[in-house]
C-alpha positions as CSV (number, residue, x, y, z in Angstrom):
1,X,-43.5,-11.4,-7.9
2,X,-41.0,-11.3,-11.1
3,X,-40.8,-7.8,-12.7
4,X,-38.6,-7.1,-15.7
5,X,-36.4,-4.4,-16.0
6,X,-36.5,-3.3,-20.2
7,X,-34.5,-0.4,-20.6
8,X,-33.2,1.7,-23.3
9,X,-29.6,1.3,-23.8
10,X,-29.8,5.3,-23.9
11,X,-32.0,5.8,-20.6
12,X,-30.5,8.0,-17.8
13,X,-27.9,6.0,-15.8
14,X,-29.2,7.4,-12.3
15,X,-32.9,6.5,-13.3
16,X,-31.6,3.1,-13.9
17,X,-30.0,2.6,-10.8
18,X,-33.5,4.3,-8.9
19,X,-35.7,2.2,-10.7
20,X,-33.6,-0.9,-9.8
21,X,-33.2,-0.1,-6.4
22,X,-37.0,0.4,-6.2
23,X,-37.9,-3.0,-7.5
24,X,-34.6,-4.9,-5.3
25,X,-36.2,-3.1,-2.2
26,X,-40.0,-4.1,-3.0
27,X,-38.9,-7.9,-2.7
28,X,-40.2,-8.3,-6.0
29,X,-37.1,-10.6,-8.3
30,X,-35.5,-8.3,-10.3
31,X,-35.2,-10.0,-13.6
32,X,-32.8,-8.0,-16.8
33,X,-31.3,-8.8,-20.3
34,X,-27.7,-8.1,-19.2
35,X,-26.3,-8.5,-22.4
36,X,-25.4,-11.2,-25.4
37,X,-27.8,-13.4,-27.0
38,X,-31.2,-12.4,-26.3
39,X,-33.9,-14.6,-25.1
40,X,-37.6,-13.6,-24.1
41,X,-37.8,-16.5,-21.5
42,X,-37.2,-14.3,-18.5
43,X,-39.9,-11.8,-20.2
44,X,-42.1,-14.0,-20.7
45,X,-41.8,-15.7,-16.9
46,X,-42.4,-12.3,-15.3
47,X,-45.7,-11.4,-13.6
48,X,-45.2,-7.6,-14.6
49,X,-42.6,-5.4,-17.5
50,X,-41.5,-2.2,-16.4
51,X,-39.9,0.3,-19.1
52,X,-37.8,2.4,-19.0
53,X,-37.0,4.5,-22.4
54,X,-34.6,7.1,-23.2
55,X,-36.4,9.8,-22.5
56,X,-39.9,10.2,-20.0
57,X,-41.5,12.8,-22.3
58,X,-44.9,12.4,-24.7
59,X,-44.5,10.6,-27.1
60,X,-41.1,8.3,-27.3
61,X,-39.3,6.9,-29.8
62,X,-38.4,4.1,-28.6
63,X,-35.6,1.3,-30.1
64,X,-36.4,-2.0,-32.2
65,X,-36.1,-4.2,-29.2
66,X,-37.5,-2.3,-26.4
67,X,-40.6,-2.1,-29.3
68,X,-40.7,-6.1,-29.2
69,X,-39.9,-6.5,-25.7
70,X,-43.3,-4.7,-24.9
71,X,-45.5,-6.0,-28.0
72,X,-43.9,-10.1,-26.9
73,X,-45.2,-9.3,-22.8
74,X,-48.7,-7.5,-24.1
75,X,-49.0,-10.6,-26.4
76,X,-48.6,-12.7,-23.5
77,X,-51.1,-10.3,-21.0
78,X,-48.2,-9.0,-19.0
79,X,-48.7,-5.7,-18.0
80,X,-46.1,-3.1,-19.3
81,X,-46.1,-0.1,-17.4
82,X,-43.4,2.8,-18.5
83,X,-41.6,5.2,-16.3
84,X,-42.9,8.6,-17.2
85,X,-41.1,10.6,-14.1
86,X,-38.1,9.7,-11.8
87,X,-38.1,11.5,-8.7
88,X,-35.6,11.0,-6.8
89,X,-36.2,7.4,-4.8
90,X,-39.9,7.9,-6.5
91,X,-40.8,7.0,-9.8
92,X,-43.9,7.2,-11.5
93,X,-45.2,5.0,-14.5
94,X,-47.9,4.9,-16.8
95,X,-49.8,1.5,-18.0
96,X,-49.1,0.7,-22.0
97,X,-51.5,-0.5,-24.2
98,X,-50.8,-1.8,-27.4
99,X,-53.1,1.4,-28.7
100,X,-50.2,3.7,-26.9
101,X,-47.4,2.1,-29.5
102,X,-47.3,2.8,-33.4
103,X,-44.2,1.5,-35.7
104,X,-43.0,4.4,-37.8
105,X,-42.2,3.0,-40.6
106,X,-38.7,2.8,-41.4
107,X,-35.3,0.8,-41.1
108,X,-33.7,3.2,-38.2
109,X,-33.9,0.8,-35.3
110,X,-33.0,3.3,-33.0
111,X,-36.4,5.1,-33.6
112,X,-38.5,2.1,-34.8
113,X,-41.6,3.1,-33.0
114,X,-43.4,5.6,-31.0
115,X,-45.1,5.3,-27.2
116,X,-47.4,8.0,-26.9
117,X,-49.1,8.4,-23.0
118,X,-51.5,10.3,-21.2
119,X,-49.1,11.9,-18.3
120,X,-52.2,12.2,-16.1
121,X,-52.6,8.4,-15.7
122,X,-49.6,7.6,-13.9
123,X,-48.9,6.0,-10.1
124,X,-46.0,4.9,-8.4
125,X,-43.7,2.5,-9.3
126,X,-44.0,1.5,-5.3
127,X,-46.9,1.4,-5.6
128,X,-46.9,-1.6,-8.3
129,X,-44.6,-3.7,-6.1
130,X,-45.4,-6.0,-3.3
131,X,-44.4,-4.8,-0.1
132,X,-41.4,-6.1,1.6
133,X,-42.6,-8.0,4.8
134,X,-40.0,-8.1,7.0
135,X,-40.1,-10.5,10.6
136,X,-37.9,-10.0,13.3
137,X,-37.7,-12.7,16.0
């Protein structure tokens, strides 16, 4: 499995390094945009998005290219799932529609849209991931 990391270039540094560590340890390829010219190929190869915004409360603003990042993978049927909650070694996600996102309207790319979520619907990011199979001979 390929998941993509998107992630606000304001997000919480020590959710970012969780959420990393959580895919990394699943197995699942860890795939990023690590900077420079930007290219949706490695979106649009992975087999699941996972979000990570600036802030994990109802609704967020979120940035002009975290906004396309998840309309290009719901285009293509990738599931986007945010994190709503980092506990520590834990995190939890909800699943984003395209109903969840609305632009607002204006030329602040910083708050270009909104992601509004019902908290209730969430699971863990774990639990998303293929377990890591490990054999020992």
């Amino acid at each position: 499995m390929k998941a993509y990391l998107a992630k606000s270039n304001r997000c919480n540094p020590t959710d970012y390094s969780v959420a990393r560590q959580v895919i990394k340890n699943s197995g699942a390829e860890l795939v990023e945009h690590n900077g420079g010219s930007y290219s949706n190929d490695n979106l649009l190869s992975s087999d699941i998005v996972i979000v990570l915004p600036e802030i994990s409360t109802s609704p967020v603003n979120l940035g002009r290219g975290l906004y396309e990042q998840m309309i290009s993978a719901l285009d293509h049927n990738i599931p986007v799932w945010v994190i709503v909650e980092n506990a520590v070694l834990l995190p939890r996600v909800a699943r984003v529609s395209q109903s969840d996102l609305r632009l607002l309207g204006n030329n602040d790319y910083i708050n270009w849209a909104r992601l509004t979520l019902v908290p209730l619907n969430t699971s863990s990011l774990s639990g998303l991931l293929p377990e890591k199979i490990e054999i020992i001979l």
